[in-house]
RODO-2510 file (C-alpha; in nm, 4 decimals, decimal comma):
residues 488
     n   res          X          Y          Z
     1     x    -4,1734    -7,3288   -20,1018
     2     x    -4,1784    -7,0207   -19,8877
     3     x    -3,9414    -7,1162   -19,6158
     4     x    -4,0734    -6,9252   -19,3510
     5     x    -4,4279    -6,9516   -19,4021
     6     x    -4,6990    -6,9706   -19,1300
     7     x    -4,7952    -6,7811   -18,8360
     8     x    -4,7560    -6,4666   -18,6880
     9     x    -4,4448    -6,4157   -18,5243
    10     x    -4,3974    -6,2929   -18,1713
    11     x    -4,7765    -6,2876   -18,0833
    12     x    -4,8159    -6,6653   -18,1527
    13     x    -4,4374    -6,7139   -18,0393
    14     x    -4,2997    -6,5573   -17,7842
    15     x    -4,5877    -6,4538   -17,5240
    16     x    -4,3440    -6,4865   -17,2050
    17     x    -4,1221    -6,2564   -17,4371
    18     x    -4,1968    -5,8835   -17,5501
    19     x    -3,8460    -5,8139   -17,6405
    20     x    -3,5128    -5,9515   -17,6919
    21     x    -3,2000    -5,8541   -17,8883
    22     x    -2,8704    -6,0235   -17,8875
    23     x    -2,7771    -5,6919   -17,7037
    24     x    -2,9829    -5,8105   -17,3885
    25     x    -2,8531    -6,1744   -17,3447
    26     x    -2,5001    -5,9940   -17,3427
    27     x    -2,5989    -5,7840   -17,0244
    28     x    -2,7760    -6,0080   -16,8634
    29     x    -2,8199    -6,3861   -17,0221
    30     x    -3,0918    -6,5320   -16,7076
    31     x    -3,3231    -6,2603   -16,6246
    32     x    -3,5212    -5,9377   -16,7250
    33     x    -3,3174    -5,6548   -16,7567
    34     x    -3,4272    -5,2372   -16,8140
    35     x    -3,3881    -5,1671   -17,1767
    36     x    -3,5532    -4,8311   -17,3326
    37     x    -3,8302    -4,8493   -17,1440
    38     x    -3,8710    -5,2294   -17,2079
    39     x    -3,8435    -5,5321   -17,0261
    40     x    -3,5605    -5,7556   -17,1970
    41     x    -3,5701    -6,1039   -17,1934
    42     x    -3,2718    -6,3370   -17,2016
    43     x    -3,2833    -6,5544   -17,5213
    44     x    -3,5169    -6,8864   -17,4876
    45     x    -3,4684    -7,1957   -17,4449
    46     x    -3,4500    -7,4164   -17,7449
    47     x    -3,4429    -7,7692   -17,6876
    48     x    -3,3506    -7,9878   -18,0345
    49     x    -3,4687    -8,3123   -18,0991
    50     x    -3,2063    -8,5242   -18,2365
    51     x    -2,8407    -8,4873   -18,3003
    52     x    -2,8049    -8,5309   -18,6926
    53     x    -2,7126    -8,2629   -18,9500
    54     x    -3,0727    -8,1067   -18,9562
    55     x    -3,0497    -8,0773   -18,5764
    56     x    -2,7201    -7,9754   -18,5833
    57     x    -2,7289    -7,6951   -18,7996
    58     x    -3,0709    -7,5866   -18,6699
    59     x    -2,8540    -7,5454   -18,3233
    60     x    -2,6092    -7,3557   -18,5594
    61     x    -2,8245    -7,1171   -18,7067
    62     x    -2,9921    -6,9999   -18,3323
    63     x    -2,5857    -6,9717   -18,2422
    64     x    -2,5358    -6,7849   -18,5354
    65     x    -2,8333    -6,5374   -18,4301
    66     x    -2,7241    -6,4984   -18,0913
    67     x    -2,9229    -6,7315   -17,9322
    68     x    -2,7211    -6,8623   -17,6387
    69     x    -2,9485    -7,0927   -17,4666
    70     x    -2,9562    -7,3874   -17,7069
    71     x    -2,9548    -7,8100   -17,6151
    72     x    -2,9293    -8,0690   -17,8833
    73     x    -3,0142    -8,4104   -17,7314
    74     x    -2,9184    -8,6883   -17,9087
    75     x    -2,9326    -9,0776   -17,7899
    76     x    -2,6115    -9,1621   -18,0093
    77     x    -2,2236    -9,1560   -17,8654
    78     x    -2,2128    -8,8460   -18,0921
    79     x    -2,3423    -8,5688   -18,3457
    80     x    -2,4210    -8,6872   -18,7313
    81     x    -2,7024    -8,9594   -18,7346
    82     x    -2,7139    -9,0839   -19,1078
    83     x    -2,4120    -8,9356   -19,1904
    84     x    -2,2306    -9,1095   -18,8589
    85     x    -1,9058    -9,3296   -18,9143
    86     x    -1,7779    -9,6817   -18,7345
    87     x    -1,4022    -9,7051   -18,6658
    88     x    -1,1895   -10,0188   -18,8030
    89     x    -0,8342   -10,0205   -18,7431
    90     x    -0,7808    -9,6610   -18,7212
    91     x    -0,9704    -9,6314   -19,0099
    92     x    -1,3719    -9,4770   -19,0288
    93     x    -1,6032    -9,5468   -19,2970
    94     x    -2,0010    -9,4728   -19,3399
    95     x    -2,2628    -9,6279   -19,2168
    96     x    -2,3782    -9,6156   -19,5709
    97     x    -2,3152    -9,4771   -19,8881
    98     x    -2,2745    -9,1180   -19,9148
    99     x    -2,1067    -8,8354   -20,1872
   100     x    -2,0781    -8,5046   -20,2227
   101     x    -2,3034    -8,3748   -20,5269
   102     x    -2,1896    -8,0707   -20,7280
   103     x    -2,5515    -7,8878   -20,6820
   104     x    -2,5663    -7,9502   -20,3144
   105     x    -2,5436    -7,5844   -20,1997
   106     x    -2,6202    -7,6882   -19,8128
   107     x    -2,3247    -7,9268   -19,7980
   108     x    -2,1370    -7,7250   -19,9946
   109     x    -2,1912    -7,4282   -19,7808
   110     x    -2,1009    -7,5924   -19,4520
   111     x    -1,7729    -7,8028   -19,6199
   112     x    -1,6650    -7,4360   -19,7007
   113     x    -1,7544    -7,2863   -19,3681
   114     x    -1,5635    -7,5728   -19,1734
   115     x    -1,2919    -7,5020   -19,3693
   116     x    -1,2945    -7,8404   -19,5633
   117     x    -1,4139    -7,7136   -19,9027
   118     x    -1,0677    -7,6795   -20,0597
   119     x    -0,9926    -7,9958   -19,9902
   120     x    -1,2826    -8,1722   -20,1706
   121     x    -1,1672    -8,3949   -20,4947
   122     x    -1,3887    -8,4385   -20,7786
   123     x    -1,4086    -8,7810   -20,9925
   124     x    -1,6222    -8,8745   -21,3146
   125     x    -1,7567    -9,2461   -21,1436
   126     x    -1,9117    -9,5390   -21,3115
   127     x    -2,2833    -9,6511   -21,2920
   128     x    -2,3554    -9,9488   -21,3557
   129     x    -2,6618   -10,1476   -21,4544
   130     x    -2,7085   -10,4947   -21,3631
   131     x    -2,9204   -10,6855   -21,5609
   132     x    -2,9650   -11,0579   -21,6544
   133     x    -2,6105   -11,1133   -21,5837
   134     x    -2,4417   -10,8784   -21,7460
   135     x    -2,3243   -10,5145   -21,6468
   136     x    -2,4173   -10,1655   -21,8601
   137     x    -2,2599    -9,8322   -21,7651
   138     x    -2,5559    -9,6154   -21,9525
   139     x    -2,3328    -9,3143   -21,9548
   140     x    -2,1004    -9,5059   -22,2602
   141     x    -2,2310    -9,5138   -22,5968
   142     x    -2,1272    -9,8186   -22,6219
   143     x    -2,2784    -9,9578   -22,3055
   144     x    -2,6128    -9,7723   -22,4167
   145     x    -2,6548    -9,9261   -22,7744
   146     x    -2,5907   -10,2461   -22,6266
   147     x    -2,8218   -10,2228   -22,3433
   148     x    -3,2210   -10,4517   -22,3878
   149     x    -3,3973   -10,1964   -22,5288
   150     x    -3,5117   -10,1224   -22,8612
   151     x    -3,3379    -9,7825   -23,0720
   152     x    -3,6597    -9,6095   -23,0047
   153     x    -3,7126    -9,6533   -22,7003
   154     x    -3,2962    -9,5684   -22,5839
   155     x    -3,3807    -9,2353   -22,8386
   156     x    -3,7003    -9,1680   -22,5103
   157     x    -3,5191    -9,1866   -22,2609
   158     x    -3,2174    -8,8885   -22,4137
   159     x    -3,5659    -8,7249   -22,4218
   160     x    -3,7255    -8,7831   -22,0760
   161     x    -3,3231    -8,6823   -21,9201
   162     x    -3,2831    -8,4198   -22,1325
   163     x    -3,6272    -8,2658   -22,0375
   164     x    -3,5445    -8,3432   -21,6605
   165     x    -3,2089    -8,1842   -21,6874
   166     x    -3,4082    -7,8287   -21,7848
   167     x    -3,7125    -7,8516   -21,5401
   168     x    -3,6086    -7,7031   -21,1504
   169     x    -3,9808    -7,6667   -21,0623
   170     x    -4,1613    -7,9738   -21,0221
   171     x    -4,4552    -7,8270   -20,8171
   172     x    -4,6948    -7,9670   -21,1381
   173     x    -4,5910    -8,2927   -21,0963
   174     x    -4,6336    -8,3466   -20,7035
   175     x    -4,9885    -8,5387   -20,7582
   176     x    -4,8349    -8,7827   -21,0561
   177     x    -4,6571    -9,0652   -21,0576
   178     x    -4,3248    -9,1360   -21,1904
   179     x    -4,5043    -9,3869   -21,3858
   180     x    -4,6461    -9,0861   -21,5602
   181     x    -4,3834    -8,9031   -21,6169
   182     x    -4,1569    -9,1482   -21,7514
   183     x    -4,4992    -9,2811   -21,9415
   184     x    -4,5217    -8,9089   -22,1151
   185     x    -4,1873    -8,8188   -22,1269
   186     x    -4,0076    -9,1596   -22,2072
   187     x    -4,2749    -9,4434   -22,3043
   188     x    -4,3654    -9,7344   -22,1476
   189     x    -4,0831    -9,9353   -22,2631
   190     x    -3,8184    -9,6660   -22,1019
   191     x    -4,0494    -9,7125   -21,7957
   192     x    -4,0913   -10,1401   -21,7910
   193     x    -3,6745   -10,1391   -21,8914
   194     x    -3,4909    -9,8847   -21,6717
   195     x    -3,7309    -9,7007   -21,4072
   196     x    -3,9676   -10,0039   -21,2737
   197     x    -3,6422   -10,2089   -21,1335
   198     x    -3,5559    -9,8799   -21,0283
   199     x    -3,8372    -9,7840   -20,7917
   200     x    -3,8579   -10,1548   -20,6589
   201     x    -3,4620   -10,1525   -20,5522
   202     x    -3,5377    -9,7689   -20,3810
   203     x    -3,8978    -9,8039   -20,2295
   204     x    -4,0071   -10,1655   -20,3010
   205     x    -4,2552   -10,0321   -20,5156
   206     x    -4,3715    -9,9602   -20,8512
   207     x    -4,3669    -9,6542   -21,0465
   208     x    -4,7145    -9,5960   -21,0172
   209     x    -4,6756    -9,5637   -20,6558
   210     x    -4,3461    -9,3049   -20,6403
   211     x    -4,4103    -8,9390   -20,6853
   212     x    -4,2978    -8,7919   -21,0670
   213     x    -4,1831    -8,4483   -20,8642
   214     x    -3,9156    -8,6737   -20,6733
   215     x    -3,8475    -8,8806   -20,9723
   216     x    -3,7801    -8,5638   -21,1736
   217     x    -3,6133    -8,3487   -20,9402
   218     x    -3,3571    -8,6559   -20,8707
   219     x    -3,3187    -8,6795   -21,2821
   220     x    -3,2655    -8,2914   -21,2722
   221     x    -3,0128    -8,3348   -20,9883
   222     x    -2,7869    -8,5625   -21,2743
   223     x    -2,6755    -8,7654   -20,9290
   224     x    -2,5015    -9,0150   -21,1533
   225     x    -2,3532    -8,8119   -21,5177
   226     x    -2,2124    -8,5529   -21,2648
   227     x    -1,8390    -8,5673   -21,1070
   228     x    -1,8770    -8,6761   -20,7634
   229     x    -1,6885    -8,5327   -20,4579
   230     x    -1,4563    -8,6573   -20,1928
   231     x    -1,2328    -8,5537   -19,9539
   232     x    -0,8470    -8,7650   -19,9472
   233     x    -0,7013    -8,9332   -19,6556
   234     x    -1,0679    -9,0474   -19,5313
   235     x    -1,4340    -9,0341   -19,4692
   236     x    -1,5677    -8,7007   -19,5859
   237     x    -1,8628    -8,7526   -19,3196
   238     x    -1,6962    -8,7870   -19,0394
   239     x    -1,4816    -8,4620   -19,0980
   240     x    -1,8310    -8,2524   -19,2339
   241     x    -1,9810    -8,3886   -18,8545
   242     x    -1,6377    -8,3194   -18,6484
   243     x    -1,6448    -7,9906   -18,8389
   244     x    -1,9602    -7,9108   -18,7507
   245     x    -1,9229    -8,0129   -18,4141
   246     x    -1,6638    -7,7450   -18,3779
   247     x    -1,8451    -7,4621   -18,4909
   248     x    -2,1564    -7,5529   -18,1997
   249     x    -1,8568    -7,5919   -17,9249
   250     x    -1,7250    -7,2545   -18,0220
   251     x    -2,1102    -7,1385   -17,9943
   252     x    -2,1125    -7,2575   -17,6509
   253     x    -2,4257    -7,4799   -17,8062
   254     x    -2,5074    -7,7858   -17,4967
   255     x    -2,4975    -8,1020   -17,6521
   256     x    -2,6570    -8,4028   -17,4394
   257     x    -2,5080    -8,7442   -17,5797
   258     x    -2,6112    -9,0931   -17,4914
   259     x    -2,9600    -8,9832   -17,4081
   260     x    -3,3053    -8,9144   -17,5536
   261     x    -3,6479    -8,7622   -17,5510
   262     x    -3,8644    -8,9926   -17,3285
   263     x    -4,1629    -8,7370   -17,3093
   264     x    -4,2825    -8,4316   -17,3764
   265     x    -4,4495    -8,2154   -17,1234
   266     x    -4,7642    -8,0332   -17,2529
   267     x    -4,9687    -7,7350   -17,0764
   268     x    -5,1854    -7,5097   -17,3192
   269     x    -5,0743    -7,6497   -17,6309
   270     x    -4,7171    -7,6011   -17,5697
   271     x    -4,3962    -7,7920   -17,4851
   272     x    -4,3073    -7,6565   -17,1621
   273     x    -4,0341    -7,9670   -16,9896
   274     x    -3,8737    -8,2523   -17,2065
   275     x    -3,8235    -8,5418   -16,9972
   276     x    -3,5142    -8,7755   -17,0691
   277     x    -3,4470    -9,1328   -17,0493
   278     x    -3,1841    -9,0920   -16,8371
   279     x    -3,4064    -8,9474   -16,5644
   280     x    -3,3480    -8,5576   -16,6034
   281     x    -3,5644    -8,3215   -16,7080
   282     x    -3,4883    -7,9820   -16,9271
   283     x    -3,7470    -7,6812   -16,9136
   284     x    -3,8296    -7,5751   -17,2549
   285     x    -3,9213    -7,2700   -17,4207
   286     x    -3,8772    -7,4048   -17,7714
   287     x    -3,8860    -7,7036   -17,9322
   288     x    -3,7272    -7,8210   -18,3028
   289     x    -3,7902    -8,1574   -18,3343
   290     x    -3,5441    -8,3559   -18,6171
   291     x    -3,6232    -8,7085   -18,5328
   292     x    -3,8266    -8,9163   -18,7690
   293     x    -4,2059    -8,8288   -18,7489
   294     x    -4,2893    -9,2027   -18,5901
   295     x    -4,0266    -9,1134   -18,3001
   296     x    -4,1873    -8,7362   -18,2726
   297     x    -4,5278    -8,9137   -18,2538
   298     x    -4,4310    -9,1141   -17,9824
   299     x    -4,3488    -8,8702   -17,7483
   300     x    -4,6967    -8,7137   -17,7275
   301     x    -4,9418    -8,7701   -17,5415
   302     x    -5,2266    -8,7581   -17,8443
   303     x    -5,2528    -8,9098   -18,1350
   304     x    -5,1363    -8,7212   -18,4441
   305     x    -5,2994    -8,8315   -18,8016
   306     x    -5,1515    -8,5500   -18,9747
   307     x    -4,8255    -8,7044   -18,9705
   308     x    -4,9565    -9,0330   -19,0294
   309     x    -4,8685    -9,0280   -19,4137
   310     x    -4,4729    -8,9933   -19,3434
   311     x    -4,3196    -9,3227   -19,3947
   312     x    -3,9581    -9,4667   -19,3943
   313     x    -3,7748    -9,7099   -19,5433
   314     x    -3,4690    -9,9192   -19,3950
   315     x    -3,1763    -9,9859   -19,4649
   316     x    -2,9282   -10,2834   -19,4105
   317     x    -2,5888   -10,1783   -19,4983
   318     x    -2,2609   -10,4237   -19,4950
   319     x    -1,9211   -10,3318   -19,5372
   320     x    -1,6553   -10,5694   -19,7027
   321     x    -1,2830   -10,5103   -19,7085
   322     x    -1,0585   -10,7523   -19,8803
   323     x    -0,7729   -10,8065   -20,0619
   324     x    -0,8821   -10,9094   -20,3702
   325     x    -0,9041   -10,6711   -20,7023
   326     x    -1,2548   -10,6792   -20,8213
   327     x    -1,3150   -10,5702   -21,1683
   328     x    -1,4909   -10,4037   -21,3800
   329     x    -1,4137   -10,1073   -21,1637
   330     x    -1,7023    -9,9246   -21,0229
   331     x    -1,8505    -9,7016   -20,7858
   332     x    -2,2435    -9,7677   -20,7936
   333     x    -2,3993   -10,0459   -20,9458
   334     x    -2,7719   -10,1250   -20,9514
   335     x    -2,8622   -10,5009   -20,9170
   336     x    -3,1700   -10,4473   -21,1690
   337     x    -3,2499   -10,8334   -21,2438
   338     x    -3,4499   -10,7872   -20,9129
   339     x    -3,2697   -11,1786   -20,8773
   340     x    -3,0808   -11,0497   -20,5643
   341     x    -3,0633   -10,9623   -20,1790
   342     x    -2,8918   -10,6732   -20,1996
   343     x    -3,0829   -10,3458   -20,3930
   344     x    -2,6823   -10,2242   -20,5070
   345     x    -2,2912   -10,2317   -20,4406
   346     x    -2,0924    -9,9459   -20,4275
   347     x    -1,6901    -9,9754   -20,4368
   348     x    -1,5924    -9,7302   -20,2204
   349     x    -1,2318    -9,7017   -20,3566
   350     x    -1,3436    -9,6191   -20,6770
   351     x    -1,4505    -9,2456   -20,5705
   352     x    -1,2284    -9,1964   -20,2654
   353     x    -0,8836    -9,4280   -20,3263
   354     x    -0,7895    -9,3227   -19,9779
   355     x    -1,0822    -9,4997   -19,7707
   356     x    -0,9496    -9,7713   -19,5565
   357     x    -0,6185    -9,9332   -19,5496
   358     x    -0,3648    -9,9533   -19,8417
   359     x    -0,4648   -10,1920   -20,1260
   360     x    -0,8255   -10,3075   -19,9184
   361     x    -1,0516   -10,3138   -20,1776
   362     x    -1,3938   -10,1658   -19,9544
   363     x    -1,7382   -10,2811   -20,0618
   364     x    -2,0440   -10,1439   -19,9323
   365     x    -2,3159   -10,3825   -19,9982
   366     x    -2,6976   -10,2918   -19,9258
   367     x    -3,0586   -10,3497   -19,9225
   368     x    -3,3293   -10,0735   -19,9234
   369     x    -3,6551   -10,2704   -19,7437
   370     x    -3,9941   -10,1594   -19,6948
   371     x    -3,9603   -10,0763   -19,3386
   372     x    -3,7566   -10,1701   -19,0132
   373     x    -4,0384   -10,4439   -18,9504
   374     x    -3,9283   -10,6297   -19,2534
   375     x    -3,8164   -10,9824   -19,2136
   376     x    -3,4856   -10,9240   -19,3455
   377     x    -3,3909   -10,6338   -19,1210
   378     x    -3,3975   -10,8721   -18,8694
   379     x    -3,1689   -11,1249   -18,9668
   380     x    -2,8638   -11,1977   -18,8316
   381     x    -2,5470   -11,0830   -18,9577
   382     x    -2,4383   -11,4059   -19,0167
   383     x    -2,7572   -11,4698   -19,2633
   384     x    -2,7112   -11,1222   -19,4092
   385     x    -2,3235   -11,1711   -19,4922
   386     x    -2,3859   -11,4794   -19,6303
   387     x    -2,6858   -11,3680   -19,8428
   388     x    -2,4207   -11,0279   -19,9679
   389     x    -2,1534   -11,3021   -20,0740
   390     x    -2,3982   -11,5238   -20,2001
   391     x    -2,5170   -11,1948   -20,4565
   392     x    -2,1302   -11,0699   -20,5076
   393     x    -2,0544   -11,4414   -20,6682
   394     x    -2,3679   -11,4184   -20,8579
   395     x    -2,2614   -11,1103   -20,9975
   396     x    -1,8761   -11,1336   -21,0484
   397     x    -1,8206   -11,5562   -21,0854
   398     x    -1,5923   -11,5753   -20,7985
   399     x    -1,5896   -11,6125   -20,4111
   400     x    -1,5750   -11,2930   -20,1801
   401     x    -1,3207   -11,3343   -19,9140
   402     x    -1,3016   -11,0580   -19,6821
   403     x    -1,0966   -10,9048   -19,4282
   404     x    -1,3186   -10,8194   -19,1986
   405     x    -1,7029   -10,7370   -19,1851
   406     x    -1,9374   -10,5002   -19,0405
   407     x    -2,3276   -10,4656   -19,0462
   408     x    -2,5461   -10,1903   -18,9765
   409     x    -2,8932   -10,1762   -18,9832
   410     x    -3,0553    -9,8222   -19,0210
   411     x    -3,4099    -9,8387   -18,9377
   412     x    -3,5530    -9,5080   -19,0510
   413     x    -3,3539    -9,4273   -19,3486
   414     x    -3,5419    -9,2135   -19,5924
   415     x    -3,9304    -9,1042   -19,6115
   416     x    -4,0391    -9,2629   -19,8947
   417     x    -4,2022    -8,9569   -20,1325
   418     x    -4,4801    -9,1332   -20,2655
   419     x    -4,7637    -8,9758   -20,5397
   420     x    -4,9332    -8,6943   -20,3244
   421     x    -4,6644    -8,6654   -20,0439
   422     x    -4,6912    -8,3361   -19,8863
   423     x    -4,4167    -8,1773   -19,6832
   424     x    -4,5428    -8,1095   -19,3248
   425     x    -4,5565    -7,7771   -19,1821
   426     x    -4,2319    -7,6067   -19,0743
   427     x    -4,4569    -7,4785   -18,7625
   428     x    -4,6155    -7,7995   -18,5854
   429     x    -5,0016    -7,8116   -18,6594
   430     x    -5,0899    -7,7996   -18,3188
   431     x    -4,7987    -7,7225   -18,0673
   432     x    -4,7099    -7,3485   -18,0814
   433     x    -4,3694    -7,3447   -17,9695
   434     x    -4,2556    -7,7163   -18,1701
   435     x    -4,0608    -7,6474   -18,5275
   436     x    -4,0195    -7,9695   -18,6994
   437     x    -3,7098    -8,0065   -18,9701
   438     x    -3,5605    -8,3418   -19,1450
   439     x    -3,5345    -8,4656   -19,4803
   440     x    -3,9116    -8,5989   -19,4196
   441     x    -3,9657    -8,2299   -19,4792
   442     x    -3,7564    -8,2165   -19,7965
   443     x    -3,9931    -8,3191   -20,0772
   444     x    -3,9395    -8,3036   -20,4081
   445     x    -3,5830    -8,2582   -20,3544
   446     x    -3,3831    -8,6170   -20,3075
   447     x    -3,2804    -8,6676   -19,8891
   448     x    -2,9163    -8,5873   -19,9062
   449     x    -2,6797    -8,4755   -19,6360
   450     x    -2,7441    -8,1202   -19,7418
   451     x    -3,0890    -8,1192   -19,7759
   452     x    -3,0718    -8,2461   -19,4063
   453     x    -2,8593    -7,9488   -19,3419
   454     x    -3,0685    -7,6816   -19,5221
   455     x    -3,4033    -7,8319   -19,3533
   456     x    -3,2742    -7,7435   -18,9682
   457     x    -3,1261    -7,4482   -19,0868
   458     x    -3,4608    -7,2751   -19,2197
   459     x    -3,6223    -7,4097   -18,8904
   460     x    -3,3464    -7,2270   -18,6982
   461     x    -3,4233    -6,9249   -18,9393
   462     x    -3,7556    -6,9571   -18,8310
   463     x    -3,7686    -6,9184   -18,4573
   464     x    -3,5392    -6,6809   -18,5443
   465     x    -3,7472    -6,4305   -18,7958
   466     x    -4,0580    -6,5468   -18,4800
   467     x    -3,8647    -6,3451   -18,2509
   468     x    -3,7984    -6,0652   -18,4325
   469     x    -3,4642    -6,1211   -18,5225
   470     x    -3,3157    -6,2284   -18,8540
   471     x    -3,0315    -6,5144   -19,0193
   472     x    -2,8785    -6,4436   -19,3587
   473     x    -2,7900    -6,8446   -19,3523
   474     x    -3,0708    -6,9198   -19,5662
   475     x    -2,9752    -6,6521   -19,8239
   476     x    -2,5962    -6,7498   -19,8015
   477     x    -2,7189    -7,1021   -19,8733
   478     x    -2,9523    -7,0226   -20,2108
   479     x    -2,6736    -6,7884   -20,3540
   480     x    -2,3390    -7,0340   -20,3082
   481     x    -2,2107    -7,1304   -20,5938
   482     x    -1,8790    -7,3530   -20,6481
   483     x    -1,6152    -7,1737   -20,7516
   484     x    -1,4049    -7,4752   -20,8759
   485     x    -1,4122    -7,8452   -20,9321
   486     x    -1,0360    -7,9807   -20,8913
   487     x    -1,0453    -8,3187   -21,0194
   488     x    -0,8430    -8,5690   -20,8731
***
């Protein structure tokens, strides 16, 4: 995917602008100033959308430039969205479940460019597979041979991974289904046994309705046979989203917390004021909009079908701490018997021993639904605990007794990449001056933290290369490699 694809720049762009260089803003940062002959314009005004890591480093990239006229609104208490923490104790945890993947050059990149990099730990977890009440790790031989499926069908599915593990392009497979891809690749039986649970516990939906690009570039990605990272002495989240936070203050970046887009203003096809729901306005020469397509939508004035196709699932996410040792030990394990509330578990402690206080055992307990209308989004907590410990004695034979509780409900979680999905446009369709970025924008790739990252920083890029300027961020990103693993 060409990352700056699209229109013309400057002509299309920047009409109240005929030149600008970092140079200008320096000598004079609100008005025209003399410059060979030239009228020099102070940078624009950039308005983003929506404090999480795509906004966030979008804002970075335009700081990075030189752009010095940049406001991230965001209706949260602070910067991170997804990847935001809660405080317990003194202690912070995520709002869901989140690691640090080897191949993830965006949030590699930024971990290293806050600084944090050298302190990320690498562990070999455990996956497990829940099925019919009992629990496979497919990773162990052992495990493997004993799991339901017949010798042929386990000898598929080293095929179907070990064709996944060699593909990077997946551009052929954007119109299939997963369905037909494990179908060719694996057989039916891989399909009905391993990959039709899996889909329902993601989406809610069957293979045949999941795209075979995602489903193969997440294979390819090796999210669970990899070493996954951490960082000690906390949540790795919260010290990527301080970290980042840093780097906008330094870039004198305006962040606007505790408020968000009510309206946008629109004369000649272009954002011109973005009015708040705290009563102020901001003038706008430029727009990046990170929020989730439905919120974008709603802040227009007409109706736009072209993003009508992007659709999120929710999430309802519990945390448990207790006291009690829960074994086997485990990081992620998928409740596959379908016989369940909760879609998986994930023990916390088991990648990052550090999380929470000493000897809490912290569970993380959730349930992908369709959508944020779904019945069981809107339970209470009370229902929802009970429902989690209700599932956690199914699974392990004994009563969860925990410390203390906490449930968060994330209504827009991921855009579901269905058969067909196409990416919208980097450039919006109809507003001239709007960039769009977000994992909704992401497709094939899976929605990680760094995809987040890497989508607002080629939209940053973007207005950038527009202008006439350039950002070596994107190239940085593409050619960062790890340089070391240390294990814990």
């Amino acid at each position: 995917m060409d990352r700056l694809e699209g229109r013309a720049p400057l002509e299309t762009h920047s009409r109240a602008w005929r030149v600008w260089s970092p140079m200008a803003c320096r000598l004079d940062r609100c008005r025209r100033v003399r410059h060979r002959h030239a009228y020099v314009m102070a940078t624009p005004r950039v308005i983003v959308l929506g404090g999480g890591l795509s906004g966030m480093a979008a804002a970075y990239a335009l700081a990075q430039a030189g752009w010095d006229r940049v406001t991230i609104v965001e209706r949260g208490p602070e910067l991170g969205g997804l990847a935001g923490t809660f405080e317990t104790d003194g202690h912070f945890y995520p709002l869901a479940y989140h690691h640090i993947l080897h191949r993830d050059r965006g949030l590699l990149f930024f971990l290293d460019r806050i600084g944090a990099l050298p302190d990320v730990r690498w562990r070999k977890i455990s996956m497990l597979f829940q099925l019919k009440g009992r629990m496979f790790d497919l990773a162990h031989p052992v495990d493997f041979l004993r799991f339901p499926m017949s010798l042929a069908d386990k000898l598929r599915f080293v095929r179907l991974m070990l064709r996944c593990f060699g593909k990077s392009d997946w551009a052929d497979w954007d119109e299939r289904s997963a369905a037909e891809l494990v179908d060719t690749w694996g057989g039916p039986g891989v399909r009905r046994a391993i990959f039709d649970p899996l889909t329902r516990l993601k989406f809610n939906r069957p293979c045949e309705d999941v795209s075979g690009a995602w489903l193969g570039a997440r294979l390819h990605f090796r999210e669970g046979s990899a070493p996954l990272g951490y960082i000690p002495g906390g949540n790795w989240t919260k010290v990527l989203c301080d970290g980042v936070t840093r780097l906008l203050d330094d870039a004198s970046v305006q962040v606007r917390l505790g408020t968000s887009a009510r309206h946008l203003v629109i004369q000649d096809d272009r954002v011109t004021r973005v009015d708040l729901d705290d009563g102020e306005s901001l003038e706008a020469d430029l727009v990046i909009s990170t929020v989730p397509t439905e919120v974008y939508q709603r802040l227009l004035t007409d109706a736009r079908p072209d993003l009508d196709h992007v659709r999120y699932t929710a999430v309802v996410s519990a945390m448990f701490a207790t006291k009690q040792r829960v074994t086997p030990t485990f990081y992620w394990m998928n409740l596959a018997s379908l016989d369940c509330t909760a879609s998986g578990m994930f023990m916390l402690n088991a990648l990052n021993p550090t999380i929470g206080a000493p000897g809490d055992t912290c569970l993380n307990i959730m349930t992908h639904v369709p959508n944020r209308h779904d019945a069981f989004f809107h339970q209470s907590d009370d229902e929802i605990l009970a429902g989690y410990r209700a599932d956690f004695h199914r699974v392990f034979g004994f009563e969860l007794k925990p410390v203390w509780t906490q449930v968060n409900r994330l209504g827009m979680y991921a855009p579901v990449f269905h058969r067909g999905y196409e990416n919208p446009p980097l450039r919006d369709a109809v507003l001239a001056n709007v960039y769009c970025a977000g994992n909704y924008r992401t497709f094939p790739s899976i929605a990680s933290t760094g995809t987040a990252l890497v989508s607002g920083v080629d939209a940053g890029a973007a207005i950038v290369a527009d202008h006439g300027g350039t950002s070596d961020l994107p190239e940085a990103i593409d050619g960062y490699r790890l340089a070391s693993m240390p294990r814990a």
